[in-house]
Each structure stands twice: as C-alpha cells, then as structure tokens.
C-alpha positions in Angstrom: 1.7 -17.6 -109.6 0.1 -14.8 -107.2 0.7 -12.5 -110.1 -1.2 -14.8 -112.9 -4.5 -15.5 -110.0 -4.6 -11.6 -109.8 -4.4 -10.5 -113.0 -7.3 -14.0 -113.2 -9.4 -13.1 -110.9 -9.3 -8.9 -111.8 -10.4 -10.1 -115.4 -13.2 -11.9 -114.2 -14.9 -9.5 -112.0 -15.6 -6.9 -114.3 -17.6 -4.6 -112.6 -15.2 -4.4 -109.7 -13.0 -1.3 -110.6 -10.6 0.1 -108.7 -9.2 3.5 -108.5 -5.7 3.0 -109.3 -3.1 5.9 -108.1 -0.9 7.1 -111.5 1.2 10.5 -110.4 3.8 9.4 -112.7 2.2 9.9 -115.6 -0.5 12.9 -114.5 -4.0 10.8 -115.3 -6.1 8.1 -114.8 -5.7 4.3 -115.5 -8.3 3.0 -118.1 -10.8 1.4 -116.2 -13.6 -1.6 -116.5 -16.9 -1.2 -117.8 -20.0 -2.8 -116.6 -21.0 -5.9 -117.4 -23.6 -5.8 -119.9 -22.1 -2.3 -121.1 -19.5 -0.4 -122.4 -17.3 3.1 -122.0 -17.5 5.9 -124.6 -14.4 7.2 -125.1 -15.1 11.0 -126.3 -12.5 12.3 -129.1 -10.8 9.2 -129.6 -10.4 6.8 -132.2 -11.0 2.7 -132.3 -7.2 2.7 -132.8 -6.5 5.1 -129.7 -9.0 3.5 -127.3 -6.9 0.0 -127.9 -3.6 1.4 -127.6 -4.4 3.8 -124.6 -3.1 2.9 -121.0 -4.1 6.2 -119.5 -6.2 9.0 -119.9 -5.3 12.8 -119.3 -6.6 14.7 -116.2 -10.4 16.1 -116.6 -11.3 13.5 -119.4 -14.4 12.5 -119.1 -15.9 9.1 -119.8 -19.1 7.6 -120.3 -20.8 4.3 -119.2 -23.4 2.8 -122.3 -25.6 0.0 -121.8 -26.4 -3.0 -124.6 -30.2 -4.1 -125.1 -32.6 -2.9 -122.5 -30.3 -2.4 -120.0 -30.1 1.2 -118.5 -27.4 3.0 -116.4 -27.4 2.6 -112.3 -24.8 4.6 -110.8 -22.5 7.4 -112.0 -23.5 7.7 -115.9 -20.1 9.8 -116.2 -16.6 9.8 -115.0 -14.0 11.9 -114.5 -10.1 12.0 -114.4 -9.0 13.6 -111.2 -5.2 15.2 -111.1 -4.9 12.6 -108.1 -4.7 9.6 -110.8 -8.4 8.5 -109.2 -11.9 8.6 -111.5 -14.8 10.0 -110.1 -17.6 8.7 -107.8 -15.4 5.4 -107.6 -17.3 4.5 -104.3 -20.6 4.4 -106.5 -21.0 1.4 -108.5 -22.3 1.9 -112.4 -24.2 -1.4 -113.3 -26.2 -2.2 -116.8 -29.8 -3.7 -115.5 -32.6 -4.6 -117.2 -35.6 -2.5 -117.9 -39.0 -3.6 -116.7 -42.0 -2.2 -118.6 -43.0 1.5 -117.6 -46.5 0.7 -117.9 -46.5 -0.8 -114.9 -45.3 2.1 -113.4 -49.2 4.2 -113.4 -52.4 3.3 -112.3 -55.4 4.7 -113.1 -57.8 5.9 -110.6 -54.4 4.7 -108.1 -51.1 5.4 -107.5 -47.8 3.4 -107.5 -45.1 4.2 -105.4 -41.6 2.6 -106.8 -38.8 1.1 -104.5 -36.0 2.5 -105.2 -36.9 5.3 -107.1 -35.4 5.9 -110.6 -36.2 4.1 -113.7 -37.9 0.6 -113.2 -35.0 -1.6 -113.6 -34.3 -5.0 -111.7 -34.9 -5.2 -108.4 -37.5 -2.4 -108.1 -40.5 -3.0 -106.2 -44.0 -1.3 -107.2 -47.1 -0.5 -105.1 -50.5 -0.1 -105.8 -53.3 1.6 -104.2 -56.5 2.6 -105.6 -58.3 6.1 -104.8 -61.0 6.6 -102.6 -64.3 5.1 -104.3 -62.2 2.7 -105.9 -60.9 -1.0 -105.0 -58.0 -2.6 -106.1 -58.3 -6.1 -108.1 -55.2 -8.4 -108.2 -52.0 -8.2 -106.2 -50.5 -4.5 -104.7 -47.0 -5.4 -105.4 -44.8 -6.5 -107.9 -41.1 -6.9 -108.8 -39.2 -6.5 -111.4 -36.9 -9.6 -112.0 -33.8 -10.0 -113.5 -35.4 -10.9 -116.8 -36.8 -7.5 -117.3 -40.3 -8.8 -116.9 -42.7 -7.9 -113.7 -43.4 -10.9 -111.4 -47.4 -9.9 -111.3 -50.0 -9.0 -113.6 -50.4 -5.1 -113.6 -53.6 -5.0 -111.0 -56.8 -2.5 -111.8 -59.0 -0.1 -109.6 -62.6 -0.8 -109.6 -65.2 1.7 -109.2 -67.0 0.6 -105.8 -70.6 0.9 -105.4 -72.6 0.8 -102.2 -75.6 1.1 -103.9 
C-alpha cells in the first residue's frame, strides 16, 4: 500500500523531480517535465522516448513550454556520470506571459520585480521623468492569467506655467 500512495502521490506532483542515483547503469533516470510543458528529447525517436528508462551520461535535455507559457529555471539539463541531472536544486516551471508593452514607459521608466521576462508574479514600477507626472497607478502585477492587474499608466508633460 505504501508503495501504490508513492508511486500516487510522485505522479501527481509533476514538477517535483528528483535526482535519482543510477551507477548501475552509467546515466540518468528520465525525469518529469513541468507542468504546462514538456522535454525535448534530442536524437531520439517517438518510439525511443516511450521505451527509454535512462539516458546516457552528457545527454542533454530540454524543457519546452505549451501556449504563452515561457521557461523559469534551467532551460537545459544535463546527465552527470553521478546518475544526477543538472541544476536539480533550481526549479524549471512553464508561466504565463504577461504583455511586454507594459514593460516601457515613455517619458518614464519601469523597473521589473524579478527581473527576466514578464511572466506571473512579476511586479512593474513606474516613474515618470523629471517635467513629467505620472497618471494612473505605479504598480502592477502580472497574475496568473497572463494579463496585468492595472491599466498601463502614462507620463504627462507638467506645466507650471
């Protein structure tokens, strides 16, 4: 029964992965891809990737994303003569892509939390040059739709006159 929860619960979490210790056999274990994604399996055929249970020392695999989503994380892995994949301490998740026109202001500047492409989670703000006031909110974050949570604001030329 421990056996059966397991195997349950390692099938339902699948962008836990981890590094699993193969001597015997002198490569790597195939591993998970990220939800929302998939692995590119260089050199080998629909056939092959099925069948496969491990992967020769210095293969290299890669992480692809479905929709909007883009790559956060290792992009690429590799098979280390230890039986262990690369960069296993760095998660690789699929997230959505906000819209990069939020990402420039004229007459301003945004600054992006955490840098890298705008994906979920990211945070923008604004400010607006000197001469030049900003009109709606200085912040916005991208949600897990893809979509920003605020109008993109403007700077306004400001006149003393």
């Amino acid at each position: 029964m421990d056996q059966v929860l397991f195997l349950l619960v390692l099938c339902c979490l699948p962008s836990l992965v981890v590094p699993i210790h193969n001597s015997s056999s002198g490569g790597c274990s195939i591993i998970r891809p990220p939800r929302d994604g998939g692995i590119r399996y260089r050199g080998l055929t629909q056939e092959e990737i099925r069948s496969v249970q491990n992967l020769p020392v210095d293969y290299e695999i890669e992480y692809i994303c479905r929709g909007h989503r883009v790559i956060v994380g290792p992009k690429v892995r590799k098979c280390l003569s230890d039986g262990t994949w690369t960069d296993m301490r760095q998660e690789s998740r699929c997230l959505l892509l906000c819209p990069r026109v939020w990402t420039s202001l004229e007459n301003g500047r945004v600054t992006a939390r955490p840098l890298g492409p705008p994906v979920e989670g990211t945070v923008l703000h604004y400010t607006c040059n000197a001469g030049f006031i900003l009109e709606g909110r200085n912040i916005s974050h991208c949600t897990k739709l893809g979509k920003w949570d605020a109008p993109k604001p403007t700077c306004l030329y400001y006149s003393t006159i």
